[in-house]
C-alpha atoms as an extended CHARMM CRD file, in Angstrom:
* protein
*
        80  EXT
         1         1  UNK       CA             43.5790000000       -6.9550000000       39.9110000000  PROA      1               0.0000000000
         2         2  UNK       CA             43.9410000000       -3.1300000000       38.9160000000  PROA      2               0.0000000000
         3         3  UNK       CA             44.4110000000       -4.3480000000       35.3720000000  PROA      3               0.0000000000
         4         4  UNK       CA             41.4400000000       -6.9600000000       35.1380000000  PROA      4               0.0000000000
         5         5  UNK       CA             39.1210000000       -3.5020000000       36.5770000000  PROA      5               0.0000000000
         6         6  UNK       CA             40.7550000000       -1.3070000000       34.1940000000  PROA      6               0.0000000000
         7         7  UNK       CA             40.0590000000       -3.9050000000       31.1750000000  PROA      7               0.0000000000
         8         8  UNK       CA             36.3760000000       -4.8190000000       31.9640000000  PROA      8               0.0000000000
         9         9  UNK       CA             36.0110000000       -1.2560000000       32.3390000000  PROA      9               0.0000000000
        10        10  UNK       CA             36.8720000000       -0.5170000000       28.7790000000  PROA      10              0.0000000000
        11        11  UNK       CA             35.1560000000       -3.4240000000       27.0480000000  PROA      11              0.0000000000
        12        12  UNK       CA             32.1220000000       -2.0730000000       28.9260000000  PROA      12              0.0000000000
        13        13  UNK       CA             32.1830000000        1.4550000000       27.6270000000  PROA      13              0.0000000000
        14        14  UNK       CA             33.4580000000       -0.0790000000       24.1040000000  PROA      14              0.0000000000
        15        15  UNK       CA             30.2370000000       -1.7690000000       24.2340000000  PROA      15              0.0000000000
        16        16  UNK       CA             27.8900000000        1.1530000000       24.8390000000  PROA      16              0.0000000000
        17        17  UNK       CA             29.7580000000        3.5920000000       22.2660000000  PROA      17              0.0000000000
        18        18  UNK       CA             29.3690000000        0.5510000000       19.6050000000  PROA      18              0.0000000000
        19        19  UNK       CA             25.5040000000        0.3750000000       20.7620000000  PROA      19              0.0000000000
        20        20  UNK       CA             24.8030000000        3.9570000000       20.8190000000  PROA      20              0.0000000000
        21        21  UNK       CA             26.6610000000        4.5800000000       17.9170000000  PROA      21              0.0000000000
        22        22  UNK       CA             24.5380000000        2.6210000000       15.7650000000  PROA      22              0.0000000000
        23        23  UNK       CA             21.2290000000        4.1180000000       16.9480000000  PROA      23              0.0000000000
        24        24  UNK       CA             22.3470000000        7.9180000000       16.8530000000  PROA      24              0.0000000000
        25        25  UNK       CA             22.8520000000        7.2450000000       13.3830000000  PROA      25              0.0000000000
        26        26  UNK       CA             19.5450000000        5.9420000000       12.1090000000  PROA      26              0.0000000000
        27        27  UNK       CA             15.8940000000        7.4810000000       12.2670000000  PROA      27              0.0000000000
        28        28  UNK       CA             13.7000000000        5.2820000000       14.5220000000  PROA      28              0.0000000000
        29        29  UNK       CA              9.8440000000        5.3650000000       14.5570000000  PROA      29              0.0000000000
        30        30  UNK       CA              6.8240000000        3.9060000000       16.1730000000  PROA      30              0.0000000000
        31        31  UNK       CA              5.5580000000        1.3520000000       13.6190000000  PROA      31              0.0000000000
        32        32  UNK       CA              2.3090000000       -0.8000000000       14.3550000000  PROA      32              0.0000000000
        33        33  UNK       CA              0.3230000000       -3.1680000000       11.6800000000  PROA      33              0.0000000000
        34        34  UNK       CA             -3.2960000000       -1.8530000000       11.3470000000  PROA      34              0.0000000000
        35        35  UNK       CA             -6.3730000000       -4.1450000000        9.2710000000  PROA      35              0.0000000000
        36        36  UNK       CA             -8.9480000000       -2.3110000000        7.7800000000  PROA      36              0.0000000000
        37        37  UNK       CA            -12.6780000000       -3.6840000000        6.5160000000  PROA      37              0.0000000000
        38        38  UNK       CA            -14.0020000000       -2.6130000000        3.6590000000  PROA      38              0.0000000000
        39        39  UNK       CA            -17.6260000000       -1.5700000000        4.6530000000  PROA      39              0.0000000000
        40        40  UNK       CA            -19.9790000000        0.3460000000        2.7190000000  PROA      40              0.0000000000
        41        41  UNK       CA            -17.2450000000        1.6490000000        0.9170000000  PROA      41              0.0000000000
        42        42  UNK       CA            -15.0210000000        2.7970000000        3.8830000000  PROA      42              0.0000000000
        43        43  UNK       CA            -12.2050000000        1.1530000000        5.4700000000  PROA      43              0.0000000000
        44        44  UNK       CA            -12.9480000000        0.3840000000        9.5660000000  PROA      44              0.0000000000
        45        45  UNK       CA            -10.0220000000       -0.0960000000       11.6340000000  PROA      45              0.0000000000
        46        46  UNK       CA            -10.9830000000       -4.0230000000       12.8510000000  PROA      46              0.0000000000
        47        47  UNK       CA             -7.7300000000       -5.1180000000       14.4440000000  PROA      47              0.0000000000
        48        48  UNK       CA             -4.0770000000       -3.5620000000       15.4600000000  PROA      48              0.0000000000
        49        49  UNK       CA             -1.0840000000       -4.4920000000       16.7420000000  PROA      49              0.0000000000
        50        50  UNK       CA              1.2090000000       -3.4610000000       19.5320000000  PROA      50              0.0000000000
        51        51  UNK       CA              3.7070000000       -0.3940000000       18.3880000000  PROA      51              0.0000000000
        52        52  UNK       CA              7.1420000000       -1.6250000000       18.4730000000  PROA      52              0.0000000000
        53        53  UNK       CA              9.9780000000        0.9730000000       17.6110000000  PROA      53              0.0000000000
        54        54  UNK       CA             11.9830000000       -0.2220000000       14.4730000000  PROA      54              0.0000000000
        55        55  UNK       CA             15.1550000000        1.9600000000       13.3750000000  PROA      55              0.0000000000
        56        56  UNK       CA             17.1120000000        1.8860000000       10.4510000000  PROA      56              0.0000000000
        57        57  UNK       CA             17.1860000000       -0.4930000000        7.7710000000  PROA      57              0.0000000000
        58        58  UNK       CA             13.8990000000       -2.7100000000        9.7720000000  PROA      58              0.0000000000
        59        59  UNK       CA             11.8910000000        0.5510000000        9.3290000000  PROA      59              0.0000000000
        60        60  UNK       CA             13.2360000000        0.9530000000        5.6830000000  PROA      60              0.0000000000
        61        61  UNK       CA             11.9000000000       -2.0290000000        4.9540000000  PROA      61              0.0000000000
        62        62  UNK       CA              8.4060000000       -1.5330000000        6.8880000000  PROA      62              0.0000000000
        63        63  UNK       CA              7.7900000000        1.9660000000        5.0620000000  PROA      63              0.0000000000
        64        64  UNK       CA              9.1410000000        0.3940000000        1.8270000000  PROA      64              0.0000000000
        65        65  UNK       CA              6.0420000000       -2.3160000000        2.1380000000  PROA      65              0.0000000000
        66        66  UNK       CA              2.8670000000       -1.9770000000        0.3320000000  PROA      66              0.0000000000
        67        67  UNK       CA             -0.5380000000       -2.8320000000        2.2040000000  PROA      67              0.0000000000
        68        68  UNK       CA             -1.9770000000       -6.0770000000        1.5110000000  PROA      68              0.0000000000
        69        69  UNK       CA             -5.4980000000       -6.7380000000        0.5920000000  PROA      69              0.0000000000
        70        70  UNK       CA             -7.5860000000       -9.9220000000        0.8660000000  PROA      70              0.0000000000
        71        71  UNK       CA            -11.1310000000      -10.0710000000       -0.1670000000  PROA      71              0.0000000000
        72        72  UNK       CA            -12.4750000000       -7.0990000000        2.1200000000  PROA      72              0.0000000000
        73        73  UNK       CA             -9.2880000000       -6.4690000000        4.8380000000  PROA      73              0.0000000000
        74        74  UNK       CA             -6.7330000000       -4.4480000000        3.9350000000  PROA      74              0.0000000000
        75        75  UNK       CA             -3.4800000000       -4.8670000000        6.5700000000  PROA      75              0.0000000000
        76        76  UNK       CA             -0.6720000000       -2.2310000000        6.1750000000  PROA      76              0.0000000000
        77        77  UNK       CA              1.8410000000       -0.7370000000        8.4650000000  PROA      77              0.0000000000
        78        78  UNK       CA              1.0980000000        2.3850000000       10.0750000000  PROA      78              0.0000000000
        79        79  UNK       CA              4.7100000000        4.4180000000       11.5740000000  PROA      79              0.0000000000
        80        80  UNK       CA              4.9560000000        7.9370000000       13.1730000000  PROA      80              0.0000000000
């Protein structure tokens, strides 16, 4: 019984050092998509989403992304 403790016991701190490990390494920001209007030659914030936090490669690749613009909208991702 001792040795079945002793062995969950390890694969659970194995598990939060291997989590951790990964997150301590990488910057993580607050990242949120934001659509703009085009009106009277200024962009109006018309719609945003929720902020999610994205670390790592994901926010690489969300700060690496240019905005995209349809007729009068403009949608790009806004991180701090």
């Amino acid at each position: 019984m001792k040795n079945i403790k002793r062995f969950g016991g390890l694969i659970l701190i194995m598990s939060i050092m291997f989590i951790y490990s990964c997150e301590l390494d990488s910057e993580c920001k607050y990242c949120k998509t934001v659509t703009y209007e085009k009106d009277n030659g200024n962009w109006v914030v018309v719609e945003e989403s929720a902020e999610e936090e994205y670390c790592g490669e994901a926010l690489d690749e969300i700060e690496a992304e240019d905005p995209v613009i349809v007729g009068n909208n403009k949608t790009e991702w806004e991180c701090y």
